[in-house]
C-alpha positions as CSV (number, residue, x, y, z in Angstrom):
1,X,0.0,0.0,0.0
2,X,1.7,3.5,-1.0
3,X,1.7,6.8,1.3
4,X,-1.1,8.6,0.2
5,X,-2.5,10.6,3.7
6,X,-2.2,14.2,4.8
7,X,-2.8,14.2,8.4
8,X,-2.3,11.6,11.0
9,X,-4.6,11.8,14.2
10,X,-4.5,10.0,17.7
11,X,-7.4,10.3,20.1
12,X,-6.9,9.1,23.8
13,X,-9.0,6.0,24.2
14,X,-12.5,5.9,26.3
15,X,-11.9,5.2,29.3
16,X,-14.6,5.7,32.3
17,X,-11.5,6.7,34.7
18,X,-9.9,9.5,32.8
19,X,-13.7,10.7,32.0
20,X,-12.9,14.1,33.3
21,X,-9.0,14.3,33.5
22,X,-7.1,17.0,32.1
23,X,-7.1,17.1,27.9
24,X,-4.4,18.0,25.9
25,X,-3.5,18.4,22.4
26,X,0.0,17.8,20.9
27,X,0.3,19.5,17.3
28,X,3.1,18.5,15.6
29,X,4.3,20.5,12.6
30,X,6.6,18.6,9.8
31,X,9.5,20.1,8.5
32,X,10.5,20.0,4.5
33,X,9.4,18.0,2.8
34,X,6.3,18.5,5.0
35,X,5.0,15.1,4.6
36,X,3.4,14.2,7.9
37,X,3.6,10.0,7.0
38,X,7.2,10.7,7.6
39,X,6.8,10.7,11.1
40,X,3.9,7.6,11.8
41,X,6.3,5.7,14.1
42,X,7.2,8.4,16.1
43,X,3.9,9.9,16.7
44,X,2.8,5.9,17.4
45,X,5.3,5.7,20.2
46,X,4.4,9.6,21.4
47,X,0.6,8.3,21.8
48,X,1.3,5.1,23.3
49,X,3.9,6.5,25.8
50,X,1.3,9.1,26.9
51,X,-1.7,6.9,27.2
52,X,-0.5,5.3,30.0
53,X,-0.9,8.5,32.3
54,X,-4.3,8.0,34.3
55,X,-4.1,12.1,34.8
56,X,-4.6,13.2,31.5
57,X,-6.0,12.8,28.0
58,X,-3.8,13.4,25.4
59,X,-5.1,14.1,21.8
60,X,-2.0,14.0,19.2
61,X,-2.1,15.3,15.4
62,X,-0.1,16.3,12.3
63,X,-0.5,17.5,9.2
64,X,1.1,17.7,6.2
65,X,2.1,21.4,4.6
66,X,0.3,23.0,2.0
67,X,1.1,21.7,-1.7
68,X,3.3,18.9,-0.6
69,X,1.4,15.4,-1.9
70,X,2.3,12.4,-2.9
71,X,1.0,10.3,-5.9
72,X,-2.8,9.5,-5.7
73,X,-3.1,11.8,-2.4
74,X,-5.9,14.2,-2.2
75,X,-3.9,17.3,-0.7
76,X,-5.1,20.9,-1.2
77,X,-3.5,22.0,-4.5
78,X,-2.8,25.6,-4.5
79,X,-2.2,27.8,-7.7
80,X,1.1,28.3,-7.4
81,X,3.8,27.0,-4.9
82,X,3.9,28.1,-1.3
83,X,6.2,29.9,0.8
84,X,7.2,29.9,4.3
85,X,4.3,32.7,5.3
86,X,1.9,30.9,3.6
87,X,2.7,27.7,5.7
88,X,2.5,29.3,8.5
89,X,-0.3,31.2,7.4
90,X,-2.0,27.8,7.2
91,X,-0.8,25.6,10.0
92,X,-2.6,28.3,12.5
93,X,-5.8,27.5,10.9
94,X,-5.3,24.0,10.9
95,X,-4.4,24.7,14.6
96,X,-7.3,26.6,15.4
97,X,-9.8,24.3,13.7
98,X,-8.6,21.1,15.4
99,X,-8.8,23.2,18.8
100,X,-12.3,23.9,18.0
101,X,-13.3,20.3,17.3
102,X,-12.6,19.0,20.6
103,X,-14.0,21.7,22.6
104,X,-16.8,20.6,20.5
105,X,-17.0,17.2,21.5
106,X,-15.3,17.9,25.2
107,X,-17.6,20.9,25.8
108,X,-14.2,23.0,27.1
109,X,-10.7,23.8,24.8
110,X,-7.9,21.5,25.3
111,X,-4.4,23.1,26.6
112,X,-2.2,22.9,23.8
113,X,1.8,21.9,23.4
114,X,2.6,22.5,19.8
115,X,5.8,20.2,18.1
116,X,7.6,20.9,15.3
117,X,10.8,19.4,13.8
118,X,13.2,21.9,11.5
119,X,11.4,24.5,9.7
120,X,8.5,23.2,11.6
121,X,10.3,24.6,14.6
122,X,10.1,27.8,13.2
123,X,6.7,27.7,12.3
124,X,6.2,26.9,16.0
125,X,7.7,30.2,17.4
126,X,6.0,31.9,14.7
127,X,2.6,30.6,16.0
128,X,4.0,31.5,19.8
129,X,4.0,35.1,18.4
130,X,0.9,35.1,17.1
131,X,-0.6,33.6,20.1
132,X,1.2,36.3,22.4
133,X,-0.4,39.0,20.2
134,X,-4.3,37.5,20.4
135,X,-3.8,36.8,24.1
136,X,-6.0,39.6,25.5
137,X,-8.7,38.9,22.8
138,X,-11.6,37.7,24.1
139,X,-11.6,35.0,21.6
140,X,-8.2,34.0,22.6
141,X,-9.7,31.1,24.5
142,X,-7.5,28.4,25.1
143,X,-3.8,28.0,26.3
144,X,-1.2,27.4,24.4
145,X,0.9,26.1,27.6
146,X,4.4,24.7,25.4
147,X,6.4,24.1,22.7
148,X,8.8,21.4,21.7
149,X,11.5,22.2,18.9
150,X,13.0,19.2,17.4
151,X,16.4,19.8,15.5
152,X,15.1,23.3,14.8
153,X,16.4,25.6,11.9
154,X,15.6,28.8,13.6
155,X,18.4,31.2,12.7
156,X,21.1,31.1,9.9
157,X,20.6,28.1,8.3
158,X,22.7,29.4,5.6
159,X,25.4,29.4,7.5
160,X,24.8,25.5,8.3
161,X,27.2,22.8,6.6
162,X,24.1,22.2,4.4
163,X,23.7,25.7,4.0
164,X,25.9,25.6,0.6
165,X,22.5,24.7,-1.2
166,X,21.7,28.3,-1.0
167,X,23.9,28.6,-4.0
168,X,22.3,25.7,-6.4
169,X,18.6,27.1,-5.2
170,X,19.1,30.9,-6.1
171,X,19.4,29.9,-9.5
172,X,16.4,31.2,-11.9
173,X,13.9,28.7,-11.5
174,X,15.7,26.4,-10.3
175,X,12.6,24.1,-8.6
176,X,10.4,24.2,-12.0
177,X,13.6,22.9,-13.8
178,X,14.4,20.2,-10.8
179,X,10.7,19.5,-11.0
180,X,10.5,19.2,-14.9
181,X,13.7,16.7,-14.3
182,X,12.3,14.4,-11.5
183,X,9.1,14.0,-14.1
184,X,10.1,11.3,-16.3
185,X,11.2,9.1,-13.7
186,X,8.0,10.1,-12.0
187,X,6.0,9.0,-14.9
188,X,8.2,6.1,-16.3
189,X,9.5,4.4,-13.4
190,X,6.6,2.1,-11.8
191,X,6.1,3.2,-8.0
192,X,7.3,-0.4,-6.7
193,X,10.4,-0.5,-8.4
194,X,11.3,3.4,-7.4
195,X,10.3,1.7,-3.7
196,X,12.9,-0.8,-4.0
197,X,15.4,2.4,-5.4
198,X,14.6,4.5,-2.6
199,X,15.6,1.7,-0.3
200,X,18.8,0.4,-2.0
201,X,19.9,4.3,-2.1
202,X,19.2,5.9,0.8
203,X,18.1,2.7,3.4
204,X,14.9,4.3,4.4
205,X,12.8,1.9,6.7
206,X,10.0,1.2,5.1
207,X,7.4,4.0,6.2
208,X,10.0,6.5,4.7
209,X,10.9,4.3,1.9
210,X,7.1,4.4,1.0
211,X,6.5,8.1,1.4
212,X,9.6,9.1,-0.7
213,X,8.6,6.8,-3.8
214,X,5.6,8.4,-3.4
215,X,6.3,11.9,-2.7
216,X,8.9,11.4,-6.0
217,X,6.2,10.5,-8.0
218,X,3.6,13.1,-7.3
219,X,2.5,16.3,-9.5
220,X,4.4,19.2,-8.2
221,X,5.5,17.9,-5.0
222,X,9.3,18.7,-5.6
223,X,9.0,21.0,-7.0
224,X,7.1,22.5,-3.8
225,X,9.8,21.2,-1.5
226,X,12.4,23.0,-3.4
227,X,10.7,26.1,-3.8
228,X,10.0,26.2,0.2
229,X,13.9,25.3,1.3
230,X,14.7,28.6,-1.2
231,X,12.3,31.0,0.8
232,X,13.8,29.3,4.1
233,X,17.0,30.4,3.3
234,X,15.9,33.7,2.7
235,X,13.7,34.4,5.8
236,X,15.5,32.1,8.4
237,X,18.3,34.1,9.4
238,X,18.7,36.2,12.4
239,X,17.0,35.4,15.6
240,X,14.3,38.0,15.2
241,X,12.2,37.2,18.2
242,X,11.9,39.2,21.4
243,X,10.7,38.7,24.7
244,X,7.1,37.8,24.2
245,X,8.5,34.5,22.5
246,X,11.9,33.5,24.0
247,X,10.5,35.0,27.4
248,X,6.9,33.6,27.4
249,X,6.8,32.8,30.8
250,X,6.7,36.2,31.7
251,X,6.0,38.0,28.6
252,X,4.7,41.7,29.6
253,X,0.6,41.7,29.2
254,X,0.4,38.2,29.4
255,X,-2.6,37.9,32.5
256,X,-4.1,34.4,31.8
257,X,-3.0,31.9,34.4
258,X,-2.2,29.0,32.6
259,X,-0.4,30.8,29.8
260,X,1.8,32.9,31.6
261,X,3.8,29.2,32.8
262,X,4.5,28.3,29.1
263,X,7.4,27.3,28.5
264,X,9.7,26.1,25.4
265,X,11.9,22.5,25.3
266,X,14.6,22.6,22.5
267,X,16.1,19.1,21.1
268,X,19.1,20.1,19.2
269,X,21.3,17.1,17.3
270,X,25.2,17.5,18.3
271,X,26.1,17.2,14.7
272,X,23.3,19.0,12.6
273,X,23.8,19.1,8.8
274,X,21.1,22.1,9.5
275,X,21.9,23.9,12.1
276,X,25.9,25.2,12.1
277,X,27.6,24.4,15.6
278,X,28.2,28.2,16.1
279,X,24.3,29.0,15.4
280,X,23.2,26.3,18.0
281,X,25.9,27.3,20.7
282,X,25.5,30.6,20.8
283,X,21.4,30.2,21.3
284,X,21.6,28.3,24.0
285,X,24.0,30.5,25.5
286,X,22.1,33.2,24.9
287,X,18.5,32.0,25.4
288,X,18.7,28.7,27.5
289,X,18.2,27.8,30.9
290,X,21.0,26.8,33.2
291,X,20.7,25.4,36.9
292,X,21.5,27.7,39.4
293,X,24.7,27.3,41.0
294,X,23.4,28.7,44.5
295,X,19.9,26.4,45.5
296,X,16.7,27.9,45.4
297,X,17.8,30.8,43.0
298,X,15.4,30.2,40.2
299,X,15.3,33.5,38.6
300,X,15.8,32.4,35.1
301,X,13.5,29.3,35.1
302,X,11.5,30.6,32.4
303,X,13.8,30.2,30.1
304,X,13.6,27.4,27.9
305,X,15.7,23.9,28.5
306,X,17.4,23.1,25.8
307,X,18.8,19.7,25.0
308,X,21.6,18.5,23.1
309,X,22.4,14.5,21.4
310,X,23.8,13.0,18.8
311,X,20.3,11.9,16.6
312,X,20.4,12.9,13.1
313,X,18.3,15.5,12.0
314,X,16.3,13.8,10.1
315,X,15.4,11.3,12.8
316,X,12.0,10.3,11.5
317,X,13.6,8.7,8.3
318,X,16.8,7.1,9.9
319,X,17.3,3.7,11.1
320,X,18.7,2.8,14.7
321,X,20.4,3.5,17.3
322,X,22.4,1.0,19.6
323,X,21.1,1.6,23.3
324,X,24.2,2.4,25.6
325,X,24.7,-1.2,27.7
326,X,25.0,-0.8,31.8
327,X,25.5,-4.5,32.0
328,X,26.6,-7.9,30.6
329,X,22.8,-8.4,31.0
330,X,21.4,-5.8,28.2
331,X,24.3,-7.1,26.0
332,X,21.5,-8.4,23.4
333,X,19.7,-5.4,23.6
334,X,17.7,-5.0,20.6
335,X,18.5,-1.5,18.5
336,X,15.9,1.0,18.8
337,X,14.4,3.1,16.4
338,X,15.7,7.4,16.4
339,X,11.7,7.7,15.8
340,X,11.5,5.6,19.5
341,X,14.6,7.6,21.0
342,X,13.3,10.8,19.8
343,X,9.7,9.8,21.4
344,X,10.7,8.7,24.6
345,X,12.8,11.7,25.0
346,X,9.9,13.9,24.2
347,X,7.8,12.7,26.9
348,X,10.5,12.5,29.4
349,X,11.1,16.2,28.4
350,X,7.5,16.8,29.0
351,X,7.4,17.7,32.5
352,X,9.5,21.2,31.9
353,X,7.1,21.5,28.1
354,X,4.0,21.1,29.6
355,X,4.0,23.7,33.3
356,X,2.9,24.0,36.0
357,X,-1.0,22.6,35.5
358,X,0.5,19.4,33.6
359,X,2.9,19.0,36.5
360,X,0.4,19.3,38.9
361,X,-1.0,16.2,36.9
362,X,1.7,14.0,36.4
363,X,3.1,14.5,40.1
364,X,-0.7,13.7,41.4
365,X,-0.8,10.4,39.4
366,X,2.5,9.9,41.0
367,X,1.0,11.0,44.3
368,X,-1.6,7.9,44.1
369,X,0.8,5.4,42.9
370,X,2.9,6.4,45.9
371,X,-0.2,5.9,48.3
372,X,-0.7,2.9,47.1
373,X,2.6,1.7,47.1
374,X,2.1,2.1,51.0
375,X,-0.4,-0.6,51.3
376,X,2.0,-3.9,50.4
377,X,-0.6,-6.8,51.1
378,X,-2.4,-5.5,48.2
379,X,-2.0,-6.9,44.5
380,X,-1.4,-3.2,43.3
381,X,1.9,-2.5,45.4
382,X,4.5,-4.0,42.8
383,X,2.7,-2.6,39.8
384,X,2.4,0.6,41.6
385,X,6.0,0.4,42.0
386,X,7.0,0.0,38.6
387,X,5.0,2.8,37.7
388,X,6.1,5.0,39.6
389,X,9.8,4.3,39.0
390,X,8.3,5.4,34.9
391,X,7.0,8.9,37.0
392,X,10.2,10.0,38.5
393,X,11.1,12.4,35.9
394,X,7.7,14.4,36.9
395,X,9.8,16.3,39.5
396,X,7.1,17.7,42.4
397,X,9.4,20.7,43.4
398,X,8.2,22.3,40.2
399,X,11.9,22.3,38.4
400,X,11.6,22.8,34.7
401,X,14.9,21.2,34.5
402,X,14.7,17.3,33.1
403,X,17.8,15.5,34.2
């Protein structure tokens, strides 16, 4: 079966306990090419890592960005390619719209933690902006409580080892002629044998594999992606955004209880084709969140927490990663997935992303566990046990700061 969707969507399951917990939505927006199949397994793993938490309901979605299809996909097709405003442009209303579906069903809005990965990071802040701007609005009615950037081209990506693209996509036209190119192969190459290429060339698991053979042999589709990665290099380039953004937590106007603890997680890779070493450093010097060295001095808290590891940018179409071994006993430890690794990390990272409301949850599910734990002649205390060893990282003295 070839890729053919344009949004993937994951609804917490019904369940009569979590009937009135705490609902969330996690929006994840895809970088280039903005194919949201790329990223099944990881969004998978998100939903069933989250799921487990008695506290809170967690509703998880992604689309894919305007005028990026695949062959046989039934994607908006816009007049003419699409630029990074545009994209933005449209994400918020996609956004907005899936905000107003559950309060629909629900009956109240769902706090929301938006995702994005590359120049879906930048999309991200953009929509932080535009959030900070509507937040006295009366019709500003739901919190946007976090933000998770994932490998995110935010600033200079020119100036990144990939950056020397720039040159090639300056050229006149460059993504009509690229596009005209890719067409025969598009049109004479049958999709299962440009699967089988895709594979041999690049070693793609098979979700990517799929996508890409059928990304390759759709109408404009890179022709789109090349078009976008121009107008990126053109517009991403200094870090243009002020306090309202980098210091949300206590952005000037901001009134609204929940919103004013929001709070931004970054998840850069230690050796970004993307992002240039300098960029990266010099961000989280600048804008990141450090422990205090004297206890209790948590002036800066706001700030976001920012994460560095050695996953490949593109994480979502790579293979696996060899789990570091403690012990002769995990010496035929299976290799994971970067899709799993990235995941994992995610909702470990939660518990600075999601403030002080989501904390509140997490540490009262931990609460329970912990009173039941207390009671061993039942058949709960080693399960309860377990679980809450899978809690500690929801820290109850309200750091932001995931060790």
């Amino acid at each position: 079966m070839w890729e053919t969707r344009t949004k993937l969507l994951y609804e917490p399951p019904e369940d009569p306990h979590t009937k009135h917990a705490e609902e969330f939505l996690i929006f994840h927006i895809p970088g280039n090419p903005g194919l949201i199949p790329y990223y099944e397994p990881f969004l998978v793993t998100l939903q069933k890592l989250l799921s487990s938490l008695e506290s809170a309901r967690f509703y998880i979605c992604g689309y894919s960005l305007l005028g990026f299809e695949t062959a046989g996909g039934h994607t908006a097709k816009p007049s003419q390619l699409v630029g990074l405003q545009d994209q933005i442009n449209y994400i918020e209303n996609l956004l907005y719209d899936k905000v107003e579906k559950i309060r629909a069903a629900t009956g109240r809005p769902p706090k929301v933690i938006i995702m994005g990965h590359s120049v879906g990071a930048y999309i991200l802040l953009e929509i932080v902006l535009r959030h900070r701007k509507k937040i006295q609005s009366p019709d500003e009615d739901f919190d946007l409580i976090g933000g998770i950037l994932l490998f995110p081209t935010i600033a200079d990506i020119a100036q990144s080892p990939s950056g020397v693209v720039q040159r090639i996509l300056r050229i006149p036209h460059f993504a009509e002629i690229a596009g005209a190119c890719v067409k025969p192969l598009a049109v004479l190459v049958p999709m299962t044998v440009l699967y089988y290429l895709v594979k041999l060339f690049t070693w793609f698991p098979d979700h990517a594999a799929r996508t890409t053979a059928a990304f390759i042999k759709s109408r404009t589709g890179v022709k789109q992606s090349l078009h976008l990665a121009k107008d990126e290099m053109n517009t991403i380039t200094d870090d243009h955004w002020g306090e309202e953004v980098w210091g949300a937590a206590t952005a000037p106007g901001t009134t609204r209880g929940d919103t004013i603890n929001s709070n931004l997680i970054f998840y850069w890779g230690q050796n970004d084709k993307w992002v240039a070493a300098k960029t990266r450093n010099n961000l989280i010097e600048a804008r990141g969140y450090r422990k205090p060295k004297t206890p209790g001095n948590c002036s800066e808290t706001w700030k976001p927490t920012m994460f560095v590891d050695d996953i490949p940018h593109g994480f979502c179409i790579s293979r696996y990663i060899t789990p570091r071994r403690t012990s002769d006993a995990e010496s035929n430890v299976s290799p994971l997935e970067h899709s799993e690794v990235v995941a994992k990390n995610v909702r470990k990272s939660g518990a600075g992303a999601m403030t002080r409301s989501t904390r509140y949850c997490f540490t009262k599910e931990a609460q329970s566990y912990r009173s039941r734990m207390q009671e061993p002649d039942t058949p709960l205390a080693g399960d309860a046990a377990k679980r809450l060893q899978s809690l500690t990282w929801a820290k109850e003295d309200g750091s932001n700061t995931v060790e």
